[in-house]
C-alpha positions as CSV (number, residue, x, y, z in Angstrom):
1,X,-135.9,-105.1,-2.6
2,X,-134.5,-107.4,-5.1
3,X,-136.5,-108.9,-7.5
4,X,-135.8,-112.3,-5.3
5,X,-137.2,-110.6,-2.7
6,X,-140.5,-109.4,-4.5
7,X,-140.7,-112.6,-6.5
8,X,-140.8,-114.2,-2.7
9,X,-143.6,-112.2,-1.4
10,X,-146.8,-114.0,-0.6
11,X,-148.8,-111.3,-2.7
12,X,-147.2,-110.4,-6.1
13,X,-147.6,-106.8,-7.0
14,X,-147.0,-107.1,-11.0
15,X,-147.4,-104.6,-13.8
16,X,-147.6,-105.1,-17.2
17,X,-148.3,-103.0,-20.0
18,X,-149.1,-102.8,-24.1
19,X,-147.8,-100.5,-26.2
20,X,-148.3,-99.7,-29.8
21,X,-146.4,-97.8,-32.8
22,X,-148.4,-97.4,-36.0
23,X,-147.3,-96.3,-39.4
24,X,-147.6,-92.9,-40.6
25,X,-149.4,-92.6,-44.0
26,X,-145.7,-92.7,-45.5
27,X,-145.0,-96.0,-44.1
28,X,-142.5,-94.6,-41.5
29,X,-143.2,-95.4,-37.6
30,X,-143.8,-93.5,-35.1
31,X,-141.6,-92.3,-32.7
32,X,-142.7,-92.9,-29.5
33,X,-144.6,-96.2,-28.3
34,X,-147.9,-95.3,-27.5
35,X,-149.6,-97.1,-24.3
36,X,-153.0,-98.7,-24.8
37,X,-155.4,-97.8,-21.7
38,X,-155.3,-101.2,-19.3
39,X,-158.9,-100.7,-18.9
40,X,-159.8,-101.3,-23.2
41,X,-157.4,-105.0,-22.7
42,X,-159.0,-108.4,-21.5
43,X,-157.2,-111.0,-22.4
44,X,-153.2,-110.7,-22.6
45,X,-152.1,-113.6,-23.9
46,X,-148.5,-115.4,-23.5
47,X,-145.6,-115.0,-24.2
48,X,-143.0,-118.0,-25.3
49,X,-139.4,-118.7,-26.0
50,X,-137.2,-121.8,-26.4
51,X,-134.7,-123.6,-28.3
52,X,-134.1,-126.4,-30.1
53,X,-132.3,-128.5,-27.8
54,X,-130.3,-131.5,-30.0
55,X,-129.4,-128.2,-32.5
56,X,-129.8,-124.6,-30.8
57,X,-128.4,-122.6,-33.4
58,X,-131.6,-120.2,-33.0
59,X,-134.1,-119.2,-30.7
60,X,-137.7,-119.3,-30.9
61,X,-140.0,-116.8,-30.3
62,X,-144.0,-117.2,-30.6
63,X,-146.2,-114.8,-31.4
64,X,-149.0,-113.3,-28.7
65,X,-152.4,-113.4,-29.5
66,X,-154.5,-110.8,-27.3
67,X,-158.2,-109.2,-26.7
68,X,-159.5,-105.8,-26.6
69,X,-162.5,-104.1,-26.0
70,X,-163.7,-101.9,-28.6
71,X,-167.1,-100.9,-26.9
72,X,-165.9,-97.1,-27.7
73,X,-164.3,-97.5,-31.5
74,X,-160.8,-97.1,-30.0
75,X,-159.3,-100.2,-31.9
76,X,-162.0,-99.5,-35.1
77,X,-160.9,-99.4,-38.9
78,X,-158.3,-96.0,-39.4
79,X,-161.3,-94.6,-41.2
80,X,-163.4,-94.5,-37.8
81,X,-162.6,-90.5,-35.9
82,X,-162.6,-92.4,-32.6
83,X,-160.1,-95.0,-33.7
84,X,-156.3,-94.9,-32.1
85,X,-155.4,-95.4,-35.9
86,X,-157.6,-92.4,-37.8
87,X,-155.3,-90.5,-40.2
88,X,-152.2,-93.4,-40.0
89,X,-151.5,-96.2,-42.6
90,X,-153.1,-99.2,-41.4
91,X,-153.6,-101.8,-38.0
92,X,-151.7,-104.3,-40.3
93,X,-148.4,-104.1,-39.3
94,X,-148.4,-102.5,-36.3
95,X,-145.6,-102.5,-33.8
96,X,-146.4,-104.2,-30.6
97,X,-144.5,-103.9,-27.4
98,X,-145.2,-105.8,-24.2
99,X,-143.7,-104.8,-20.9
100,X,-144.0,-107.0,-17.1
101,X,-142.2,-107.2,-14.3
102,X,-142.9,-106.4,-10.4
103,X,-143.3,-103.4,-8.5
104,X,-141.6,-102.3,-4.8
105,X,-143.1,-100.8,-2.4
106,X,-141.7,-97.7,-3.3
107,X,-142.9,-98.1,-6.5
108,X,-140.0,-99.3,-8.3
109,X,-139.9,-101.8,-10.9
110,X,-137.8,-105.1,-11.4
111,X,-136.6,-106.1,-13.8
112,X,-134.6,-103.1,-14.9
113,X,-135.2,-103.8,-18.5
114,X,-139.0,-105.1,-18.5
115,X,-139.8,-105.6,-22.0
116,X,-141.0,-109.1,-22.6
117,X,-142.0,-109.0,-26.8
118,X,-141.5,-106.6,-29.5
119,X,-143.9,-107.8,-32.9
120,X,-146.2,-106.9,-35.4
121,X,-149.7,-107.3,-35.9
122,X,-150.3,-109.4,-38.5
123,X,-153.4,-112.0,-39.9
124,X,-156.8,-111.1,-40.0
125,X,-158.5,-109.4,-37.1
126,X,-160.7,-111.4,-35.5
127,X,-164.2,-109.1,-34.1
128,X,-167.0,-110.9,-32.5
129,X,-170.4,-109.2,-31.7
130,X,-170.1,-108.5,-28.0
131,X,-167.0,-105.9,-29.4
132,X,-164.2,-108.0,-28.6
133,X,-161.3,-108.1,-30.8
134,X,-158.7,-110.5,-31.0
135,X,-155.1,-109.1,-32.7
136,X,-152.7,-111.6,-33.9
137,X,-149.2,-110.8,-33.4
138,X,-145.9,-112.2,-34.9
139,X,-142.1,-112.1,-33.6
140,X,-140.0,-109.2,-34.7
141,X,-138.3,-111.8,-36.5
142,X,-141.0,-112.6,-38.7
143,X,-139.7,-109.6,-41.0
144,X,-136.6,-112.0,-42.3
145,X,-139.0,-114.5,-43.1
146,X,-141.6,-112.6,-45.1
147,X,-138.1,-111.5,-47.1
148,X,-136.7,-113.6,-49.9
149,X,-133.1,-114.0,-49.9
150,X,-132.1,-113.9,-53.3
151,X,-133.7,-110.5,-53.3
152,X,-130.6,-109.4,-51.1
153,X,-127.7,-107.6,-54.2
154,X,-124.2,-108.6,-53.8
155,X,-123.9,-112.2,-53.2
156,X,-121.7,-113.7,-54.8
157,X,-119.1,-116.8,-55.5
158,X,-116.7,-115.5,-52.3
159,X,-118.3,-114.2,-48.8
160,X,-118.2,-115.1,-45.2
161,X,-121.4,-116.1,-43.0
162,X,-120.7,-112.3,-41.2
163,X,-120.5,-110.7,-44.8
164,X,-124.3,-112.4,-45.7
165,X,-125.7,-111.0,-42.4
166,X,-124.0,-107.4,-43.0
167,X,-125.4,-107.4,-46.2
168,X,-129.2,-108.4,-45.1
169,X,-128.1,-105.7,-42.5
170,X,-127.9,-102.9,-44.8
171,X,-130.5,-104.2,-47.5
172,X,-131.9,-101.0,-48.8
173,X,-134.9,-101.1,-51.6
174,X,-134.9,-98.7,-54.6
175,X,-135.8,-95.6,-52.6
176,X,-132.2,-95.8,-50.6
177,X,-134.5,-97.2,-47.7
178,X,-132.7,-99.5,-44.9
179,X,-135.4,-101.9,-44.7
180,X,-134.3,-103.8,-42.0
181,X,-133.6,-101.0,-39.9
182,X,-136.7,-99.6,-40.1
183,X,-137.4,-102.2,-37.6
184,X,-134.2,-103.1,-35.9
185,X,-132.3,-100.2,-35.6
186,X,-128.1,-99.6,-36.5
187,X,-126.5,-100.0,-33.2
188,X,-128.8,-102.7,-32.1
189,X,-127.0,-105.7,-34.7
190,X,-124.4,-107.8,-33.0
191,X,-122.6,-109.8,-36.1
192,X,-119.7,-111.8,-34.9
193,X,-117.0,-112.2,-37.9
194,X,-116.4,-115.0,-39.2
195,X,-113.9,-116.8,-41.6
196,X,-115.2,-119.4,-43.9
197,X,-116.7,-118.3,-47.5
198,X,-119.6,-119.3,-49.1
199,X,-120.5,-119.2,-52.5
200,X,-124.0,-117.8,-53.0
201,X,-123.9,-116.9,-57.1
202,X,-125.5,-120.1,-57.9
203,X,-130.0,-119.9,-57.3
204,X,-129.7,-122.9,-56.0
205,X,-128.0,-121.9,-53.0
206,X,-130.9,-119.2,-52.5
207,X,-133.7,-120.7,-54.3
208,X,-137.1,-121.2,-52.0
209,X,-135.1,-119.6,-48.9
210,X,-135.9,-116.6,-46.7
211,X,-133.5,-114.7,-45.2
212,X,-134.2,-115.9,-42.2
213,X,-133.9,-119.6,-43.2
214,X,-130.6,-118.1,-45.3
215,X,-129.3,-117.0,-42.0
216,X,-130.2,-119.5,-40.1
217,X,-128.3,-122.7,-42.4
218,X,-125.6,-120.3,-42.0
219,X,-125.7,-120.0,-38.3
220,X,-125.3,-124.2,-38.1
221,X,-122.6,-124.2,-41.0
222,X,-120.6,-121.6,-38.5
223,X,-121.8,-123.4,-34.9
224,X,-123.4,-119.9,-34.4
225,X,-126.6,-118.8,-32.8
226,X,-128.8,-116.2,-34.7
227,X,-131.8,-114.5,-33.2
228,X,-133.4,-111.7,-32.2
229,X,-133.9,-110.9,-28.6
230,X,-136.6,-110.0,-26.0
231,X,-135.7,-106.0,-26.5
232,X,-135.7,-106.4,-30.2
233,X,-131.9,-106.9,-30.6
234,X,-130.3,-109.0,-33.2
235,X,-127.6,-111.8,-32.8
236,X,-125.7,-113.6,-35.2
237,X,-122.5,-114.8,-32.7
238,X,-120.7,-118.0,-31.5
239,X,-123.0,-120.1,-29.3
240,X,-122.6,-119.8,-25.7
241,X,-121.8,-122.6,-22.7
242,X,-124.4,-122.7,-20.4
243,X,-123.0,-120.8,-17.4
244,X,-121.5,-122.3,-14.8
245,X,-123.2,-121.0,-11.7
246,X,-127.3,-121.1,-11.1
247,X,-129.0,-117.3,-11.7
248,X,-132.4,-118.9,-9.8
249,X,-133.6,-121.7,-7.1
250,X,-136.7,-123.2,-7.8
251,X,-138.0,-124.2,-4.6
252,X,-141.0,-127.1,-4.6
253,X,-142.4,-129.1,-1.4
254,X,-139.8,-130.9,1.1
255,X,-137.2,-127.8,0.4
256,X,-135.6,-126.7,3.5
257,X,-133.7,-123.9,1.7
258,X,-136.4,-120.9,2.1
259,X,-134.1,-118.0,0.2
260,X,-136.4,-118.0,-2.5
261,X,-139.8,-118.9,-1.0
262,X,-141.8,-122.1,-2.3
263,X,-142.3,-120.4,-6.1
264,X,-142.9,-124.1,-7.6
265,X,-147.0,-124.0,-8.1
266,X,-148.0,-127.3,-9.9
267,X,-148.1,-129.4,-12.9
268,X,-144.4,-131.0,-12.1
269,X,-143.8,-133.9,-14.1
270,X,-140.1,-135.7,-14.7
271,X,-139.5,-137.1,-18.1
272,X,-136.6,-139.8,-17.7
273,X,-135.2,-138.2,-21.1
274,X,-135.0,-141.8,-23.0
275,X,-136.3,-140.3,-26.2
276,X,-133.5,-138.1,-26.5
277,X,-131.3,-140.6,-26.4
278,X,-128.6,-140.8,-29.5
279,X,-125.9,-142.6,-29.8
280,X,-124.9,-142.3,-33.4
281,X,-124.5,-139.0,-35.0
282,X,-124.7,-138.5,-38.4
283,X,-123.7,-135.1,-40.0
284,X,-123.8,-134.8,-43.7
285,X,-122.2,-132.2,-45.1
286,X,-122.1,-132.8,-48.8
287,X,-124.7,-132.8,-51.0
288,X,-122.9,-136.0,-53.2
289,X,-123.9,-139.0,-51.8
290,X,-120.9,-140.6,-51.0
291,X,-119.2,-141.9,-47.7
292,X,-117.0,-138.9,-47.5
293,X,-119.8,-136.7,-47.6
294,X,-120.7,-137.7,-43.6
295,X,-119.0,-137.4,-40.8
296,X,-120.2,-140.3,-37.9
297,X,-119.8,-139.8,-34.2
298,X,-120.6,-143.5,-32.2
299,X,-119.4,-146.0,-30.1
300,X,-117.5,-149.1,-30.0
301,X,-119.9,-151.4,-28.2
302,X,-120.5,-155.2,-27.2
303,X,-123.0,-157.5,-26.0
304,X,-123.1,-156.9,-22.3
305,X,-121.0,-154.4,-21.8
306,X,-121.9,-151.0,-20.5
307,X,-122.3,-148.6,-23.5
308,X,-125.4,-146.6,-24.2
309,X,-125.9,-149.0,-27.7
310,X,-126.1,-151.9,-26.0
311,X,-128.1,-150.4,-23.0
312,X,-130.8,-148.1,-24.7
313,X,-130.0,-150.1,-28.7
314,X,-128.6,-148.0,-31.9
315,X,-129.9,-144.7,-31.9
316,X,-129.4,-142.3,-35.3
317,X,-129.9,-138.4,-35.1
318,X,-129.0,-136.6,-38.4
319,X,-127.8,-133.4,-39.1
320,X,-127.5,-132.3,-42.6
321,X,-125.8,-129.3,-43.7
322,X,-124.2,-129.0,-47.0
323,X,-122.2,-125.9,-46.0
324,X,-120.3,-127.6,-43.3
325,X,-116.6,-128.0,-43.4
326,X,-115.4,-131.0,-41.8
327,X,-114.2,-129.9,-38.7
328,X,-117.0,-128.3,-37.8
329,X,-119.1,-131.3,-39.2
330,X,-116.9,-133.1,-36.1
331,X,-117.5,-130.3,-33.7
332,X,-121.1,-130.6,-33.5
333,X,-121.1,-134.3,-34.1
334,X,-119.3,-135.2,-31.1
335,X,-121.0,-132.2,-29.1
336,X,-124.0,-133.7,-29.9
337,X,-123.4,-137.6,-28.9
338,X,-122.0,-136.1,-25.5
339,X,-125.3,-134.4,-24.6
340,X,-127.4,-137.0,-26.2
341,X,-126.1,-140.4,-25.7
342,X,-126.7,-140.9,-22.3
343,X,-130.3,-139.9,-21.3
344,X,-130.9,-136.9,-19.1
345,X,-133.8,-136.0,-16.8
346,X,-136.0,-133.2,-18.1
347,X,-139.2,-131.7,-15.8
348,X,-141.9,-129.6,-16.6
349,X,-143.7,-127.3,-13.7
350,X,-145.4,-123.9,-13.2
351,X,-144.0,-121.5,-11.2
352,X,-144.1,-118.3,-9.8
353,X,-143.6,-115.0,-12.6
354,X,-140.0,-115.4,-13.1
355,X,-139.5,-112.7,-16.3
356,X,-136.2,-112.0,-15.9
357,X,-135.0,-116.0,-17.2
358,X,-134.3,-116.9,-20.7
359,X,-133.5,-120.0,-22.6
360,X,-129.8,-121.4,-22.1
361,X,-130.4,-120.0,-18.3
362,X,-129.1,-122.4,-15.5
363,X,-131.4,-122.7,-12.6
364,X,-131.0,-125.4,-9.8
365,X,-134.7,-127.3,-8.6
366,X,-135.2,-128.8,-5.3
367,X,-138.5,-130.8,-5.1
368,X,-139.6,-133.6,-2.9
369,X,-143.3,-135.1,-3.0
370,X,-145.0,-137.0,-0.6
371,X,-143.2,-139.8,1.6
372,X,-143.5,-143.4,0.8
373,X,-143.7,-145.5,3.9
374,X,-143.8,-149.7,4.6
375,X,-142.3,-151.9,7.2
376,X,-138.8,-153.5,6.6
377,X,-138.1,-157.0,7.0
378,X,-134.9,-156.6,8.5
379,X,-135.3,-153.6,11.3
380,X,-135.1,-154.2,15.2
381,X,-134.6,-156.5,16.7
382,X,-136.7,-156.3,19.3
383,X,-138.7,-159.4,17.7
384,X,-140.9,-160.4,20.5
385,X,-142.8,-157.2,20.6
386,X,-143.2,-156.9,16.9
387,X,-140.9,-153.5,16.6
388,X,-139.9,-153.1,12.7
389,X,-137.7,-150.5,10.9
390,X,-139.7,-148.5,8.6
391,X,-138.9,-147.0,4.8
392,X,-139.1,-143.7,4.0
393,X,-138.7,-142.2,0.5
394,X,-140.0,-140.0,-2.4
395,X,-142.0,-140.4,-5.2
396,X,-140.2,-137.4,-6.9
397,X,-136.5,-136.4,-5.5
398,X,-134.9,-133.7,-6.9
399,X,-132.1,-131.8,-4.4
400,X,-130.8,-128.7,-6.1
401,X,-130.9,-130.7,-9.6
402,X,-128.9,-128.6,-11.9
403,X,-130.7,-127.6,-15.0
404,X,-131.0,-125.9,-18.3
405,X,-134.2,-124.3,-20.1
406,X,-135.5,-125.3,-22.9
407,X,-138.8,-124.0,-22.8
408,X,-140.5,-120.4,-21.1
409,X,-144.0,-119.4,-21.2
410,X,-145.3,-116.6,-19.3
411,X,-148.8,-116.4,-18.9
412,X,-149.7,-112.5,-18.7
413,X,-152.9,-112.9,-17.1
414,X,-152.5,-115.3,-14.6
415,X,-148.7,-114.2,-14.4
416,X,-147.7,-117.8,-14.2
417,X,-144.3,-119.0,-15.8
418,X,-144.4,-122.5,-17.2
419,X,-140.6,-124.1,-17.6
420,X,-139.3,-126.9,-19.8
421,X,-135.6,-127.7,-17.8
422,X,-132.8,-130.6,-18.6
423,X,-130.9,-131.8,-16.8
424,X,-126.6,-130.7,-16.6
């Protein structure tokens, strides 16, 4: 079947699993992922990504939080014989890998590529009495942020945005040790090149920032994206138009089109997008305080006429960026007051386990509650024996409404996905 097909099915058959990779006692990994037995897990946790919608220049990934039992030591301190981590380094900083998708009847499994999170454990472990403990995990990304980056050699007055990245890339400590690819390895790095240098021999530039936050100011400055991805794959590359076709069809109530069974299950709720409304852009890309230092995208308007100023008033988003160059200062200013100036419809709603979406995705929603009816003063005419026309219409009306995500949770235990969609 295809994983339309399965997601379809009355009864879902799912699988999901945990693995782990602890640190030997030199600090090195593991090779292999180790499975945690299903029966030690009770509580799974979920699993979120989204994007900053008015400037998605990254992807965010949260951590998962989830519960074991440790009624026979097997998640104990590394000094305990019967813990998983006796003669290894530590729990802190454990690798964590989280795998869900659904099964055939054949015992197949969809998605193809079913890995959902790669992290660390990190934080205190939480143990209560009744033997239940609670590991908190970050992002794989987290490792750029714990990271200074004016620890990172070789910046200096003349590099590209691609150059930086390369360079956080191959950072390697005092023992000749790739750090970074300790967790991320080689081949897995896609770094699109880019043109424009940067001059990065002054602290200021690097002072208080994280390599992370050092690639992600670049990532604006270039109109990039930078992130790392569900299978623990970095990205630092030219953003990407949403695509043109729809990958899924959300079906709710009132949807004639059965391809995909009814996998809308609640919560829907239409947001008429009005606070996202902005019709003056701002982008400062200077750090003097002048009036060269912006660039302003906005309207020509007039009382009464038909622009978004008058309509919704004078609304100001600002983006500041003091390693823009002007053209791209104009580039997102005017790609921003197209999206934002007129307001767009966003809806939240639970659905069905849909694991193989992502942020960016286009999907298409079809949803139409229950009928409103009345009498019509103007219906037959038939007068003498009282026969009216009657009104018929919908509380909420959405017919294969083109859509975006913003937001995706997936809730492993209940295996429930939770969208966050605007309109296109």
């Amino acid at each position: 079947m295809s994983l339309k097909s399965l997601i379809k099915r009355d009864k879902m058959e799912v699988f999901r699993r945990l693995y782990l990779k602890r640190r030997q006692t030199n600090g090195e990994y593991e090779s292999d992922w180790q499975e945690v037995p299903r029966r030690l897990i009770k509580k799974w946790g979920n699993v979120k990504f989204s994007v900053d919608d008015v400037k998605p220049n990254f992807y965010k990934f949260s951590g998962v939080n989830f519960q074991v039992l440790n009624n026979d030591g097997f998640f104990s301190e590394v000094t305990q014989e019967q813990s998983f981590w006796f003669g290894y380094l530590s729990r802190f900083r454990t690798l964590v890998k989280i795998e869900a998708g659904y099964t055939d009847t054949d015992g197949s499994e969809l998605p193809t590529e079913s890995t959902l999170y790669i992290g660390l454990i990190t934080n205190d472990f939480k143990q209560k009495q009744d033997n239940i403990i609670q590991f908190q995990t970050k992002h794989l990304s987290s490792v750029f942020e714990e990271f200074p980056a004016d620890k990172i050699p070789g910046l200096g007055a003349t590099q590209t945005a691609s150059d930086v990245v390369t360079k956080i890339r191959d950072y390697i400590d005092s023992n000749s040790i790739s750090v970074f690819q300790k967790f991320i390895s080689l081949g897995a790095w896609t770094i699109q090149t880019t043109t424009t240098n940067y001059n990065m021999a002054t602290t200021t530039n690097l002072q208080g920032q994280s390599c992370w936050g050092l690639m992600k100011k670049l990532a604006e400055a270039e109109n990039y994206v930078v992130f790392v991805d569900k299978i623990g794959e970095f990205y630092f590359q030219a953003k990407s138009d949403v695509p043109s076709v729809a990958s899924y069809h959300f079906s709710g109530i009132g949807d004639g089109d059965k391809s995909h069974g009814h996998n809308i299950m609640r919560k829907i709720s239409i947001d008429e997008g009005l606070r996202k409304v902005y019709n003056r852009i701002r982008v400062k890309f200077n750090n003097s305080d002048t009036i060269t230092s912006y660039y302003i995208k906005e309207e020509t308007w007039d009382w009464g006429d038909s622009s978004s100023s008058f309509r919704f008033g004078v609304r100001e988003f600002n983006y500041n960026n003091d390693w823009l160059v002007t053209a791209t200062a104009e580039t997102i200013g005017g790609t921003i007051f197209n999206e934002y100036s007129e307001p767009k419809t966003e809806i939240k709603f639970d659905a069905k386990f849909v694991p193989q979406l992502m942020v960016q995705d286009r999907v298409d929603v079809t949803y139409q509650s229950a009928i409103v009816t009345g009498s019509s003063l103007w219906g037959f005419d038939n007068w003498d024996e009282a026969i009216w026309g009657g009104q018929t219409g919908f509380n909420i009306s959405l017919v294969n409404q083109n859509v975006k995500i913003l937001n995706i949770k997936h809730d492993l235990d209940k295996f429930v996905s939770s969208l966050e969609v605007r309109e296109i």
